[in-house]
C-alpha positions as CSV (number, residue, x, y, z in Angstrom):
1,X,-22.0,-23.8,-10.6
2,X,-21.7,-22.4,-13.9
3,X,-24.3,-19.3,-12.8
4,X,-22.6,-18.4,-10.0
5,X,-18.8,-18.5,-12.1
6,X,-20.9,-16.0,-14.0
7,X,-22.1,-14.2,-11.3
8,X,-18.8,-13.7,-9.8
9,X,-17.3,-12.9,-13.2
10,X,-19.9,-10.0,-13.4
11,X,-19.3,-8.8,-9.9
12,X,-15.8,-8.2,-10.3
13,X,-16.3,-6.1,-13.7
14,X,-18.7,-4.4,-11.5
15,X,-15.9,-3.5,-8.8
16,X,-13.9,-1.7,-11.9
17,X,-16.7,0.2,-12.6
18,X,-17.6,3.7,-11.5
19,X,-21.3,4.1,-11.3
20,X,-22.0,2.0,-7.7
21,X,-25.5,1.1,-8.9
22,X,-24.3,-0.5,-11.9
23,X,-25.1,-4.4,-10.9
24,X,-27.3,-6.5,-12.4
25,X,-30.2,-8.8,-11.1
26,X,-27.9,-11.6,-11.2
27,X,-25.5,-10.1,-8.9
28,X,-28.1,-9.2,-6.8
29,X,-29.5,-13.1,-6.4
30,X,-26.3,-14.5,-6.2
31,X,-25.6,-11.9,-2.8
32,X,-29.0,-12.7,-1.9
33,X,-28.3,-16.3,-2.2
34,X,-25.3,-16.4,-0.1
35,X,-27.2,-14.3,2.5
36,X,-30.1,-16.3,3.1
37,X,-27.5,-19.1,3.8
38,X,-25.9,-17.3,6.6
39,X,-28.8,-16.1,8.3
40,X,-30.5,-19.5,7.8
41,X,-27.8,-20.4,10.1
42,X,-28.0,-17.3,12.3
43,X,-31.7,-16.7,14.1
44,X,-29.9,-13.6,15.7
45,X,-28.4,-12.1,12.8
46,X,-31.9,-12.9,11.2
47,X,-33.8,-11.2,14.0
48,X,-32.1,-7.7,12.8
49,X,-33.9,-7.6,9.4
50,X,-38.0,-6.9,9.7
51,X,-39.1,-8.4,6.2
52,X,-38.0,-9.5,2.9
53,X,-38.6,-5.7,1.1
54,X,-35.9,-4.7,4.0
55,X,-33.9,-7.6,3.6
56,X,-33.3,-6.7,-0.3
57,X,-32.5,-3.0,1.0
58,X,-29.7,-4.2,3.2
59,X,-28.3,-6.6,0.1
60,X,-28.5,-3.4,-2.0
61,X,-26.5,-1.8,0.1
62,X,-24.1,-4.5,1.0
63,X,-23.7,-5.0,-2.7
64,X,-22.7,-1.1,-2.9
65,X,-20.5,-1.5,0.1
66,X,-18.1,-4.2,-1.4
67,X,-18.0,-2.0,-4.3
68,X,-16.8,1.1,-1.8
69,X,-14.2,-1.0,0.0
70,X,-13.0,-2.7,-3.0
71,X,-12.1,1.1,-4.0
72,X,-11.3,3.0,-1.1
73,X,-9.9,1.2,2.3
74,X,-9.8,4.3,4.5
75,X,-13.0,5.1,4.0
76,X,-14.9,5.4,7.4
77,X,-18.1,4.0,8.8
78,X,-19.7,7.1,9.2
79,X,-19.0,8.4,5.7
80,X,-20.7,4.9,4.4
81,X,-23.6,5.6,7.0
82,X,-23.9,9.0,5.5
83,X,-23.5,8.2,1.6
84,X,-26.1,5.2,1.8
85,X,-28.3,6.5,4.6
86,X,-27.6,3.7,6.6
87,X,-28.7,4.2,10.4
88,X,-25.8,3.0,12.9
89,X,-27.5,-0.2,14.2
90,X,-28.4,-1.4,10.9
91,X,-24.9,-0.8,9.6
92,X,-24.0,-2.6,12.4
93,X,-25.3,-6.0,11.4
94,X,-24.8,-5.4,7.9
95,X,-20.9,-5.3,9.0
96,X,-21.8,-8.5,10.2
97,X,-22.7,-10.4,7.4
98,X,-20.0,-8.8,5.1
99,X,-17.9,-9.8,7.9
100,X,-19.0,-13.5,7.7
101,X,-19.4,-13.8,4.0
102,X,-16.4,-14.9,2.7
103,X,-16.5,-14.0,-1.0
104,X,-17.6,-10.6,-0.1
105,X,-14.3,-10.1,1.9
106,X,-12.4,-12.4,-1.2
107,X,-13.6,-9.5,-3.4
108,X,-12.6,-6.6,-2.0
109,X,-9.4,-8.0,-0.5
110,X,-8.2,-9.6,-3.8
111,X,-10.0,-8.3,-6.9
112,X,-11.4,-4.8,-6.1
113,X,-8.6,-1.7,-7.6
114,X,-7.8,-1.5,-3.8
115,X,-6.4,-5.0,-3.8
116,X,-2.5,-3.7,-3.2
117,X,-3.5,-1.3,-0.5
118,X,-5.4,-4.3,1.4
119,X,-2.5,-6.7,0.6
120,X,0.5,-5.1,1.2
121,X,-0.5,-2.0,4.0
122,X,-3.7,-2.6,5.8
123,X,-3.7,-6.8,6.7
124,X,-0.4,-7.0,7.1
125,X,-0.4,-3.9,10.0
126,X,-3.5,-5.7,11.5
127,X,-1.9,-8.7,11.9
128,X,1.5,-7.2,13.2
129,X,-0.4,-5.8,16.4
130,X,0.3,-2.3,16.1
131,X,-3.2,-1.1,15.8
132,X,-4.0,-3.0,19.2
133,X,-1.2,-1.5,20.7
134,X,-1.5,1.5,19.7
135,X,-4.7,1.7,20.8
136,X,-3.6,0.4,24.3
137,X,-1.0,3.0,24.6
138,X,1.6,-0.1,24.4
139,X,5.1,0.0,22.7
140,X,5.8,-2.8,19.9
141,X,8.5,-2.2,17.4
142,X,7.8,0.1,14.3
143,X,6.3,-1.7,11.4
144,X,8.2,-0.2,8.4
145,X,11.3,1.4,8.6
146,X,12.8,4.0,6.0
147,X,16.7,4.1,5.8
148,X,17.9,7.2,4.7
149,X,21.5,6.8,3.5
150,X,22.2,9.8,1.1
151,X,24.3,12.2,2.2
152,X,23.7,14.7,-0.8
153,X,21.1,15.1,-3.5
154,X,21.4,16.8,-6.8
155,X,17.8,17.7,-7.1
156,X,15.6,20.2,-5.1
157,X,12.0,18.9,-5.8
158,X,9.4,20.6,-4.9
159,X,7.3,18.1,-3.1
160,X,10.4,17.1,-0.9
161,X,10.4,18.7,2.5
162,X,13.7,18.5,2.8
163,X,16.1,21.6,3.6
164,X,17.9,21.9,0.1
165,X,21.1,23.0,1.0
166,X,21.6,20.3,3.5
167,X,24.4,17.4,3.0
168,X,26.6,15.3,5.7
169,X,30.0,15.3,6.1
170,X,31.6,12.1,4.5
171,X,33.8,11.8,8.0
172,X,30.0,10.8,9.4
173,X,29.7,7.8,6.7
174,X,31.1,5.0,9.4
175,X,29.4,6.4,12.4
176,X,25.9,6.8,10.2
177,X,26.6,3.2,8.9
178,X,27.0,1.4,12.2
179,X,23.9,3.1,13.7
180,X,22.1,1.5,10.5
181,X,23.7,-1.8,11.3
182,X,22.8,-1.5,14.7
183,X,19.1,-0.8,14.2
184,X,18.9,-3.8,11.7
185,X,20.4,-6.1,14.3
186,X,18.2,-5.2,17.4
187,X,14.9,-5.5,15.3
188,X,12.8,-8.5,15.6
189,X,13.5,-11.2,12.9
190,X,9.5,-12.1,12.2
191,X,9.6,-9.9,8.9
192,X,11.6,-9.8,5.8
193,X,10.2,-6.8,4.8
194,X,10.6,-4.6,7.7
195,X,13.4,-2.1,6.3
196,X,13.1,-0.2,3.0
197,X,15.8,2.5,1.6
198,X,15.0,5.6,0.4
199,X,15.2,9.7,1.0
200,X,15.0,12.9,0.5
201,X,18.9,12.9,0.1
202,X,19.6,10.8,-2.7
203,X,20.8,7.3,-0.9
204,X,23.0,6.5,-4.1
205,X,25.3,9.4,-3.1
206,X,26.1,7.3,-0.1
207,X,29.5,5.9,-1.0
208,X,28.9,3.1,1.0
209,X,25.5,1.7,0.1
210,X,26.9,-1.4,-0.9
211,X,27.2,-2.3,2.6
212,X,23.9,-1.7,3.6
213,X,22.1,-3.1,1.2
214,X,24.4,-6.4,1.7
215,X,24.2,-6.2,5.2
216,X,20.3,-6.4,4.9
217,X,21.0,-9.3,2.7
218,X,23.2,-11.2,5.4
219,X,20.2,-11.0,7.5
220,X,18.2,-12.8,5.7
221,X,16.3,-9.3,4.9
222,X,14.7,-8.0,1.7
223,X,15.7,-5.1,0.7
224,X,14.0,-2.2,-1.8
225,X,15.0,1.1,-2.7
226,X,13.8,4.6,-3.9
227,X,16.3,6.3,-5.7
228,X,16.0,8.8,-8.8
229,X,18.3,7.0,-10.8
230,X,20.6,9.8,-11.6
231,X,23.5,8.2,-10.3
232,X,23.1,4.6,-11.8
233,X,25.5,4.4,-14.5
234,X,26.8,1.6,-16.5
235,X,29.8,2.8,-14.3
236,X,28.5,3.4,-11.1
237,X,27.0,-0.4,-11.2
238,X,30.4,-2.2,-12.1
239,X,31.9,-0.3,-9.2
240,X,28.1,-0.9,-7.0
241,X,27.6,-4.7,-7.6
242,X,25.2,-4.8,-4.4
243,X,22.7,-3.1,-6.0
244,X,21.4,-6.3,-7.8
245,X,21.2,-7.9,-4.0
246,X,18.3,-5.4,-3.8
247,X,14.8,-7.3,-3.8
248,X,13.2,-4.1,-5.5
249,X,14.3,-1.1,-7.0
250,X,11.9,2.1,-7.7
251,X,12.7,4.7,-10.1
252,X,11.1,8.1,-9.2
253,X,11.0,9.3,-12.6
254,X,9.9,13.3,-12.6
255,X,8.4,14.1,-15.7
256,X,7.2,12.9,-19.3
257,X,9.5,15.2,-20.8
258,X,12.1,17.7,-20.3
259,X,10.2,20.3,-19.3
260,X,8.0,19.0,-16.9
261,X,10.9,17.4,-15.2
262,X,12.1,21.0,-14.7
263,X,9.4,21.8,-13.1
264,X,9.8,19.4,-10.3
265,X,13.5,19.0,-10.1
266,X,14.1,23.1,-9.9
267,X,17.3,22.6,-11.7
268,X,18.5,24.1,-14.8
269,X,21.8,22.2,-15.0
270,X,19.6,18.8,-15.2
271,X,18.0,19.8,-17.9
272,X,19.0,16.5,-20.2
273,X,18.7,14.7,-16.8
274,X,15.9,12.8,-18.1
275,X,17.5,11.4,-21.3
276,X,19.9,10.3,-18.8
277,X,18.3,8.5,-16.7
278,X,16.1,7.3,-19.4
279,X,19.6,5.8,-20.5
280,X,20.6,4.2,-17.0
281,X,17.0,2.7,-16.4
């Protein structure tokens, strides 16, 4: 017990590493281990390795492939075919073991640098069913929503793909607002997390974000927001109590300095912006 603790202990600092042959033997026996006991079990699986100098290959490789995945989710089969020279029907059953071997899929789910990506994105889609119906050309309810309140924003980032000089009238706030209100009531109720707020207008110039973030509240929904803080006075949150309903907040916060701020904000009258909102965060 008190090998394999070590084992596992060494595995994961070998996840946060960079070089992918950078394991020890220990790591290698403790795999092999684990291996052995599956296709003990397995005569099939079993059948798809020749010997035991090609059985340590494919553990080699598995070894490297937890590593990969730990790192990089979206990577694709073919790319891991072609980076470990792996021939498609051996990949194949190696997919199957890692597949079967539960601390392999503990470790890249839970302790590999890709562990938020896995978590909060890629398991949680699986799970809802939109992969399968997407791939069956069937309709199911988006997964994530973004609502986009502001009406205005004082910045023109460059990374924003936004038309700058756009803005809404303020006599569409009410209209706008039901048609959020709407939306939130006709989606399913099996996900807290379904909505988030954000932009490329600035949703705190929305005069009436209070109501929409406490109408996501009312429902029992969590509710986070993107905002660039600008806005989010001492002031501005006496008047704007509902912000604190908010299960998140996230600060986009454009620079280190003044300067570099500039150069994503495009606007000179900021230019103190981000001792500002240095001073509201």
């Amino acid at each position: 017990m008190y090998r394999e603790k070590l084992a596992i202990g060494e595995i994961k600092s070998y996840l946060y590493s960079d070089n992918l042959d950078k394991y020890n033997e220990n790591i290698f026996l403790f795999f092999k281990n684990k291996i052995k006991q599956i296709l003990d079990k397995e005569t099939k699986s079993k059948e798809l390795f020749n010997n035991e100098e090609d059985l340590d290959t494919s553990i080699k490789k598995i070894i490297k492939i937890i590593h990969i995945f730990s790192k990089n989710p979206f990577i694709t089969q073919e790319e891991i075919s072609f980076k470990l020279k792996i021939d498609r029907k051996k990949l194949i059953a190696i997919n199957a073991l890692i597949r079967d071997l539960k601390i392999a899929q503990d470790l890249i789910i839970n302790f590999g640098i890709a562990k938020k990506h896995w978590n909060n994105v890629i398991i949680p889609v699986a799970k809802s069913g939109s992969l399968t119906s997407y791939k069956k050309n069937k309709y199911q309810f988006p997964f994530r929503i973004g609502l986009y309140p502001g009406v205005s924003c004082m910045f023109e980032c460059f990374f924003c793909g936004r038309n700058y000089k756009a803005s809404y009238k303020r006599s569409l706030l009410d209209e706008g607002m039901k048609a959020y209100f709407k939306l939130i009531d006709e989606s399913p109720k099996n996900d807290a997390n379904r909505f988030y707020i954000s932009g490329g207008l600035e949703p705190l110039t929305n005069p009436k974000i209070g109501s929409l973030i406490s109408y996501l509240k009312d429902k029992k929904l969590n509710a986070s927001m993107y905002t660039n803080a600008y806005m989010l006075t001492d002031k501005y949150l006496t008047r704007n109590s509902e912000i604190f309903n908010l299960t998140n907040l996230r600060i986009s916060f454009y620079g280190v300095n003044e300067e570099k701020k500039f150069e994503v904000t495009k606007k000179k009258m900021h230019l103190k912006s981000l001792q500002k909102i240095s001073k509201n965060i």
